[in-house]
N, CA, C and O atoms as a DFTB+ gen file, in Angstrom:
364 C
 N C O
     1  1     114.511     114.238     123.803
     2  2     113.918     114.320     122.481
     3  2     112.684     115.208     122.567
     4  3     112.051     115.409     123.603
     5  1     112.379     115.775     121.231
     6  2     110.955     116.949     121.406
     7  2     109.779     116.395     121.171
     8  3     109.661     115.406     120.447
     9  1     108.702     117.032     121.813
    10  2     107.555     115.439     121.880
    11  2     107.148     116.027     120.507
    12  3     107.420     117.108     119.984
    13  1     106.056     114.464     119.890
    14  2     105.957     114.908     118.107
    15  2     104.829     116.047     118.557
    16  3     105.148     117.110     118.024
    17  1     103.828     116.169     119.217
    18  2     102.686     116.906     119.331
    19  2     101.945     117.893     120.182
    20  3     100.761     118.223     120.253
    21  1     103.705     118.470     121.180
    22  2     103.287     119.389     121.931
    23  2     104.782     119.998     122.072
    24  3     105.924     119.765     121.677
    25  1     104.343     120.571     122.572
    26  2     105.752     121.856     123.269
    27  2     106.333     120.758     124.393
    28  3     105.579     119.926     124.897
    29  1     107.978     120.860     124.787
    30  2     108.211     120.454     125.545
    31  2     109.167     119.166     124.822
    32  3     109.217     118.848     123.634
    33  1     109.914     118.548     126.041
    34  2     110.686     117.245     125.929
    35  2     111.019     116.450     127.024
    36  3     110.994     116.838     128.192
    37  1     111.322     115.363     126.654
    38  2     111.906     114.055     127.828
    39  2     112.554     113.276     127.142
    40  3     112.364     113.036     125.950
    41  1     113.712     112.630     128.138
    42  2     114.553     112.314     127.780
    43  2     114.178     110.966     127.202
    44  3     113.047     110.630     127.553
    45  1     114.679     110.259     126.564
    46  2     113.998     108.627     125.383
    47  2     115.666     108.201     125.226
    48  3     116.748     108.782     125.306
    49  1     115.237     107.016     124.993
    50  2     116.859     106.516     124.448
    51  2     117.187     106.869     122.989
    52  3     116.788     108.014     122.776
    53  1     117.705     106.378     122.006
    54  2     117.711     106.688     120.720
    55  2     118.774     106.005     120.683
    56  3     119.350     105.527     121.660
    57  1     119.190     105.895     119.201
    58  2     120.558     105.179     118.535
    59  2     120.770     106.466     117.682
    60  3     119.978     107.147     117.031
    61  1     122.442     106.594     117.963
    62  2     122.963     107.578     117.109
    63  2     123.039     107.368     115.730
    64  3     123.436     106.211     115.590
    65  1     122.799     108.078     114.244
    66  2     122.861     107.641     113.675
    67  2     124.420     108.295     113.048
    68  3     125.353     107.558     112.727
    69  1     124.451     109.448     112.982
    70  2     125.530     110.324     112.650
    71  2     125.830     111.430     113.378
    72  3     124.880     111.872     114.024
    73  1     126.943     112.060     113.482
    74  2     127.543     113.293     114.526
    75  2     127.957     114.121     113.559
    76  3     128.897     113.747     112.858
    77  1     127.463     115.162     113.369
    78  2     127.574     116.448     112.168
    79  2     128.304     117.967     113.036
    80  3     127.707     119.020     112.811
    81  1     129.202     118.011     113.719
    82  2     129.462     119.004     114.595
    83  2     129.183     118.797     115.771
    84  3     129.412     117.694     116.267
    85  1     128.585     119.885     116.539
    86  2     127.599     120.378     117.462
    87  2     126.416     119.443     117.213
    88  3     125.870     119.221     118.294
    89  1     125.858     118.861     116.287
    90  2     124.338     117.763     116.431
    91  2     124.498     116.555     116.028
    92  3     125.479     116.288     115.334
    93  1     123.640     115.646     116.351
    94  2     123.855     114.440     116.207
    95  2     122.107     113.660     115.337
    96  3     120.985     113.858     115.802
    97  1     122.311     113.096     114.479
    98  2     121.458     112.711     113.982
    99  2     120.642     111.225     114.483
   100  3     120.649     110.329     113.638
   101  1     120.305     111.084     115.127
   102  2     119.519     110.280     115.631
   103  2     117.681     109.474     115.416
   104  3     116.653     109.990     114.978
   105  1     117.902     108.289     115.864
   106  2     116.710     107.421     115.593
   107  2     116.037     107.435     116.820
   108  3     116.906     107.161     117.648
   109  1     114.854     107.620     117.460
   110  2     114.329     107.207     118.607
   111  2     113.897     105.961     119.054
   112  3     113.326     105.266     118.214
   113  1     114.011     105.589     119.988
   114  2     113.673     104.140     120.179
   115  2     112.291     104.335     121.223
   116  3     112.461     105.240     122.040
   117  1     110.993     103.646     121.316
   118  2     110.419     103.404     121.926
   119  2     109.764     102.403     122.374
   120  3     109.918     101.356     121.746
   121  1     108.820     102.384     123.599
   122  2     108.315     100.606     123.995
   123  2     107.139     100.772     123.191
   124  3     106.517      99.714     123.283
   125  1     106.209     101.986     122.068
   126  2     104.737     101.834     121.982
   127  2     104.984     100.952     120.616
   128  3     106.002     101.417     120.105
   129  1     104.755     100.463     120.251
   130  2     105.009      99.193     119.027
   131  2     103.568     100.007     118.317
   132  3     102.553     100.038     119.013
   133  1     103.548     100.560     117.116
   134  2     102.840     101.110     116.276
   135  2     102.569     100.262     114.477
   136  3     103.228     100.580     113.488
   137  1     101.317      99.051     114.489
   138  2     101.377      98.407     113.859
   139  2     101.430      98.810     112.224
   140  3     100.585      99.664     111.956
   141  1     102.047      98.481     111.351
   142  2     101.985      98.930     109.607
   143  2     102.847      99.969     109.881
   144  3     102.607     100.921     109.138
   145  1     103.832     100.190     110.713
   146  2     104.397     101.625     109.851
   147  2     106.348     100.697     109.116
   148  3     107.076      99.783     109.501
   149  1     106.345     101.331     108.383
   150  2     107.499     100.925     107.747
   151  2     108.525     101.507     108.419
   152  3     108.297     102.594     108.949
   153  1     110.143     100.785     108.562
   154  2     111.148     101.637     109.217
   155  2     111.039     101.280     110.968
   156  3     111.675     101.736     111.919
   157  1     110.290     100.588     110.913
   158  2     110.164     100.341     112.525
   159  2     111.131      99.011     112.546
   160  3     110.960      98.181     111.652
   161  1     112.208      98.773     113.609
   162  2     112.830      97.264     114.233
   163  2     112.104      97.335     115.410
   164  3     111.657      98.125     116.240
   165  1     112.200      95.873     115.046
   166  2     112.013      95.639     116.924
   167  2     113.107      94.909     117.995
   168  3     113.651      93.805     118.008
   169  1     113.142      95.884     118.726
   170  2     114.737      95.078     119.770
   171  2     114.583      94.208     120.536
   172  3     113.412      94.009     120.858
   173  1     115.417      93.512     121.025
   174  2     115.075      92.477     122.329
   175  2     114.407      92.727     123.508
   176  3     113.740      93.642     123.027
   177  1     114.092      92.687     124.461
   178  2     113.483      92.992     125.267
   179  2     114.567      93.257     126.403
   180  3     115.481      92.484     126.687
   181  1     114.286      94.579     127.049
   182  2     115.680      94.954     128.225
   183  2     116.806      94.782     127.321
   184  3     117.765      94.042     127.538
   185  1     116.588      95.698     126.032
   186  2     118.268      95.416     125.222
   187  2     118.192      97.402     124.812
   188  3     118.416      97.792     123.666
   189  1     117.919      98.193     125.735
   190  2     117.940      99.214     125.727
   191  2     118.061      99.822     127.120
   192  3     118.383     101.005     127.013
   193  1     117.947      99.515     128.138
   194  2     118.389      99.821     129.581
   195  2     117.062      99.910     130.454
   196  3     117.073     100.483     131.544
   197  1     115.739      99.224     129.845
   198  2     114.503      99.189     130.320
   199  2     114.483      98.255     131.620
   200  3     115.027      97.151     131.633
   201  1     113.727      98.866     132.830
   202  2     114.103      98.022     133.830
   203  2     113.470      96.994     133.470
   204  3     113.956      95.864     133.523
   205  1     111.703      97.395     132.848
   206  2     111.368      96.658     132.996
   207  2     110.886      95.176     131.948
   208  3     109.954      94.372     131.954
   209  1     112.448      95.473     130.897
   210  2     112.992      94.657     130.465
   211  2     111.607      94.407     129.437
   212  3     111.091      93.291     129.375
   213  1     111.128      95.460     128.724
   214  2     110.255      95.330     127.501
   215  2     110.625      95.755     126.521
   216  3     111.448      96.658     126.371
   217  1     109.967      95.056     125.585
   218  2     110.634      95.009     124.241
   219  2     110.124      96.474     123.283
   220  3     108.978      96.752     122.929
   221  1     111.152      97.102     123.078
   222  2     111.081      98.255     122.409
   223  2     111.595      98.190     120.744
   224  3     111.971      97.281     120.004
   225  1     111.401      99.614     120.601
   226  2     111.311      99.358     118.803
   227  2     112.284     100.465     117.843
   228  3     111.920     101.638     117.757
   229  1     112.837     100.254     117.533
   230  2     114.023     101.806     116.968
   231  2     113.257     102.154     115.952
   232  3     113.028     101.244     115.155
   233  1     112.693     103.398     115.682
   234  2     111.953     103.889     114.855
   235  2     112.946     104.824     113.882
   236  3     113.171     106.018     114.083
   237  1     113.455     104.077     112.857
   238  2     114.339     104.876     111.811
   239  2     113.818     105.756     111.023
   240  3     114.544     106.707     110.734
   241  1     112.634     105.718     110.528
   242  2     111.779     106.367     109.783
   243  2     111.711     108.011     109.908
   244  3     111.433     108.793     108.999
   245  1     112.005     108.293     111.132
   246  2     111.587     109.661     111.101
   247  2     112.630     110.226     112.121
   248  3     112.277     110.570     113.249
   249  1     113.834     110.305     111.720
   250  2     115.136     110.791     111.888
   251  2     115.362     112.415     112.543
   252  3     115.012     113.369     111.848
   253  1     115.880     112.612     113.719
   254  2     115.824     113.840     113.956
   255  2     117.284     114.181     114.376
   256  3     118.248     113.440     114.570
   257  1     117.170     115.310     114.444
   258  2     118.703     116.257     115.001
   259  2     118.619     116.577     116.397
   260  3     117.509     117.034     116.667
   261  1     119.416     116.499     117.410
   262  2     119.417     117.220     118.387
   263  2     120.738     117.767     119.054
   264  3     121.654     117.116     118.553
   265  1     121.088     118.397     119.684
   266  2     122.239     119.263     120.328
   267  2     123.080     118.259     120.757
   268  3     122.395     117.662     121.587
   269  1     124.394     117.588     120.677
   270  2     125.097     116.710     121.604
   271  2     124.821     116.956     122.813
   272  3     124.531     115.990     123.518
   273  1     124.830     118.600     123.540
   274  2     124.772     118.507     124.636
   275  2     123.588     118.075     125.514
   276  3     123.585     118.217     126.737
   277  1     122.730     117.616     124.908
   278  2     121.597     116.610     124.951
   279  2     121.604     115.514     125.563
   280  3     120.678     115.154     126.289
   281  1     122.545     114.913     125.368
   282  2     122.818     113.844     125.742
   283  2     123.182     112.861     126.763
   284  3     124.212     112.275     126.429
   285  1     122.820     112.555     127.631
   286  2     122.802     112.452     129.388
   287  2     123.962     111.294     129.474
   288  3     124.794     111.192     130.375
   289  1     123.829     110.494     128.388
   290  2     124.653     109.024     128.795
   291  2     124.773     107.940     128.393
   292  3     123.646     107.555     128.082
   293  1     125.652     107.021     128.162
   294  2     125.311     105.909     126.941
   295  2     125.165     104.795     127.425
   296  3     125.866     104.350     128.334
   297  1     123.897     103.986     126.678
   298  2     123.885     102.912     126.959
   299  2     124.733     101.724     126.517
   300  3     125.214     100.918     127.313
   301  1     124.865     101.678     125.340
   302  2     125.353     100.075     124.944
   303  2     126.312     100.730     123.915
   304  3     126.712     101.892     123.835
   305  1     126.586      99.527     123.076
   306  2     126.856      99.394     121.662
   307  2     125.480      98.464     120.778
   308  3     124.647      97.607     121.075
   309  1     125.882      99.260     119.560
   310  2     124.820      98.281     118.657
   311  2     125.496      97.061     118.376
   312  3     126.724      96.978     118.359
   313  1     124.703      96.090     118.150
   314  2     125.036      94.785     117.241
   315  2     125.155      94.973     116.343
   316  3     124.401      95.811     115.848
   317  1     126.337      94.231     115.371
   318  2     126.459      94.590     114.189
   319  2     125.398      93.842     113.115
   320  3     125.753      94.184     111.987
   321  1     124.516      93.168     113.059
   322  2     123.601      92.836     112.462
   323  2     122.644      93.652     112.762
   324  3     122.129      94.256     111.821
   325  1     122.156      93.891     114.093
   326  2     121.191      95.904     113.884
   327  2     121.679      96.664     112.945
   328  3     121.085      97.225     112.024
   329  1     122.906      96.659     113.244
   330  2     123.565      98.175     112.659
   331  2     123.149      98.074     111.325
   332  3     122.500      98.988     110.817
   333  1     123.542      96.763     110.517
   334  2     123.355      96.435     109.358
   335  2     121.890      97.203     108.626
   336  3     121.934      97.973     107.666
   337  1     120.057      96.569     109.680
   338  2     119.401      96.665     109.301
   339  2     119.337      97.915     109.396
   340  3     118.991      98.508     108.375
   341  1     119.590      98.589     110.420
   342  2     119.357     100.415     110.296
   343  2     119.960     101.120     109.230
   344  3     119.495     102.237     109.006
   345  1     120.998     100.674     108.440
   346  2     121.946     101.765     107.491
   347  2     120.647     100.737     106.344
   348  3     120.689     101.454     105.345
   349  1     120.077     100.088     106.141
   350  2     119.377      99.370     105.040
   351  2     118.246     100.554     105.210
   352  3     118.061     101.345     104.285
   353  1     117.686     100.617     106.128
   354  2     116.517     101.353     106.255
   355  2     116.320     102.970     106.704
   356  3     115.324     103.693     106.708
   357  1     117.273     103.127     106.958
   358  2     117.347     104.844     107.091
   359  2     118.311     105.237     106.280
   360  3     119.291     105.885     106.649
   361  1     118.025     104.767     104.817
   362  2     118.631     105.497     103.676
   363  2     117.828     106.586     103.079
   364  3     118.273     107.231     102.129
């Protein structure tokens, strides 16, 4: 993923949201828990492939595109009650 405030990238987990060709529309997921912003879930803890099994947050709010070939490897499947809240909130 591209960092929000500099040149450059590293790899982050994310949840796919849609596959448009060649790109894929995606949510980022992170561990920094950023209080008042709207569009933020919060996941279970180690329910994203974290060793160290902390609780991270799918940030729907601010939706980006990136290249499939991006893509290193998959972790899971969503729950279908996530799935639910993400199509509620990244409308």
């Amino acid at each position: 993923m591209p960092y929000e405030d500099t040149a450059g990238a590293k790899d982050r987990p994310c949840l796919v949201i849609s596959v448009r060709g060649r790109r894929v529309l995606v949510a980022k997921i992170t561990t920094r828990h950023r209080d008042g912003r709207s569009g933020v879930i919060t996941l279970p803890p180690g329910s994203v492939g974290d060793a160290r099994g902390r609780t991270s947050f799918l940030e729907t709010d601010e939706l980006r595109e990136v290249p499939v070939g991006d893509f290193r490897r998959r972790v899971g499947v969503v729950d279908p009650v996530l799935w639910d809240q993400v199509r509620h909130l990244a409308r």
